[in-house]
C-alpha positions in Angstrom: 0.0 0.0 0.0 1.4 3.6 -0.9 1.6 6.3 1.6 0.3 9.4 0.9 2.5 12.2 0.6 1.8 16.3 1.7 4.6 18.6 0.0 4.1 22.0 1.9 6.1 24.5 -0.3 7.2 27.7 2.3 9.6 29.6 -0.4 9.0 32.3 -2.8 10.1 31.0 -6.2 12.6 33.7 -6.5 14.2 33.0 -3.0 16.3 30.3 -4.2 15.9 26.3 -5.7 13.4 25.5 -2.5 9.7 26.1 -5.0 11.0 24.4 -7.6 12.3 21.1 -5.5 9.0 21.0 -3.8 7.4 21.1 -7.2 9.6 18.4 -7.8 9.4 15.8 -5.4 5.3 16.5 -5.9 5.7 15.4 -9.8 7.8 12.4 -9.5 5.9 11.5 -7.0 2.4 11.8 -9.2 4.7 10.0 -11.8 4.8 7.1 -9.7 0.8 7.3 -8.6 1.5 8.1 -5.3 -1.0 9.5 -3.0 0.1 13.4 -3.0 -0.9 16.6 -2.3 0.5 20.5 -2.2 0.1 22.5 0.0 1.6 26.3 -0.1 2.2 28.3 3.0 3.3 31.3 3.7 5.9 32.7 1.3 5.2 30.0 -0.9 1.9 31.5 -1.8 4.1 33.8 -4.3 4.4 30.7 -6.5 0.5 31.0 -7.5 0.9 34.8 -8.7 0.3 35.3 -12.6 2.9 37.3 -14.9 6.1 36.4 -12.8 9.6 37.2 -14.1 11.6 35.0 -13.2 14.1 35.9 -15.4 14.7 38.9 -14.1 16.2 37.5 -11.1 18.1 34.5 -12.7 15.5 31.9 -11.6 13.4 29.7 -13.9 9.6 30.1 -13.6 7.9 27.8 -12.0 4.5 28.6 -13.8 4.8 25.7 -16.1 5.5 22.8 -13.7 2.1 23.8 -11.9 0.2 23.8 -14.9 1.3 20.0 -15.2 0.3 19.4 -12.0 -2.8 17.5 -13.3 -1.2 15.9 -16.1 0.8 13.7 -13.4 -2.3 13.1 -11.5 -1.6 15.6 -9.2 -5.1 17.4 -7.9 -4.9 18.2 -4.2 -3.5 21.8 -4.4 -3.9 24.3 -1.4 -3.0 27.4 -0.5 -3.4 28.9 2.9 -6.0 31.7 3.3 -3.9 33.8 6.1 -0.6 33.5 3.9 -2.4 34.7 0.4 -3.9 37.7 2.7 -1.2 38.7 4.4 0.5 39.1 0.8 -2.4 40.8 -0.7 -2.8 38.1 -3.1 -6.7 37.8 -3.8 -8.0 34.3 -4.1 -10.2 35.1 -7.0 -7.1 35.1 -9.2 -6.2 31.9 -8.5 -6.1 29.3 -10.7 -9.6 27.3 -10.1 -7.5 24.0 -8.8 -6.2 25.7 -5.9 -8.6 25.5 -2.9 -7.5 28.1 0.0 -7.7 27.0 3.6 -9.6 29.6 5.6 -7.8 28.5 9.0 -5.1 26.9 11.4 -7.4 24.1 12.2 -8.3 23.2 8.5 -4.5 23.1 7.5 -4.1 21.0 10.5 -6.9 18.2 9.5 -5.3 18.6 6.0 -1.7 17.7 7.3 -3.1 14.4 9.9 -4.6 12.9 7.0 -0.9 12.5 5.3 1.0 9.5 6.1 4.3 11.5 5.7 4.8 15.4 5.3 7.6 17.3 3.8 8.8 21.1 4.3 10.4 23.1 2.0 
């Protein structure tokens, strides 16, 4: 039996190779059909803004790997609802696959039902 896998992603994309090896570990593991979900937190909310440059600060976007989220059979996609506040970003521009979690408590139920948790 496979254990399910949460990936919480805690970086900005631009603060160094921390989003894009959470993004990752969360496509090989949907490559192999494992039980896995994403979850981003606090700076890691930046990764779900629209019209990033990445270039401009010598990283590579990470826009196109969350696209193919789905294509690896990747659908549990979360953002928390405190972190996308704080940073002004509105949840009516996210993309329609990411469900924000309104509080501590819900982010805590989402994280028990994981076999194993990872923090990047």
């Amino acid at each position: 039996m496979s254990k399910s896998l949460l990936i919480i992603s805690r970086q900005a994309p631009w603060s160094g190779p921390g989003a894009r090896e959470a993004l990752d570990i969360v496509l090989a593991a949907g490559a192999f059909d494992l039980p896995v979900a994403l979850l981003f937190l606090d700076d890691g909310v930046f990764q779900l803004q629209a019209g990033q440059t990445a270039g401009a600060v010598q990283q590579k976007d990470v826009t196109a790997n969350l696209k193919a989220l789905p294509m690896f059979g990747v659908e549990e996609l979360y953002a928390c609802g405190h972190s996308l506040q704080q940073r002004g970003i509105c949840t009516a521009t996210l993309d329609e696959a990411i469900e924000p979690l309104a509080s501590g408590a819900d982010i805590a139920a989402l994280i028990a039902r994981y076999d194993q948790v990872i923090t990047i």
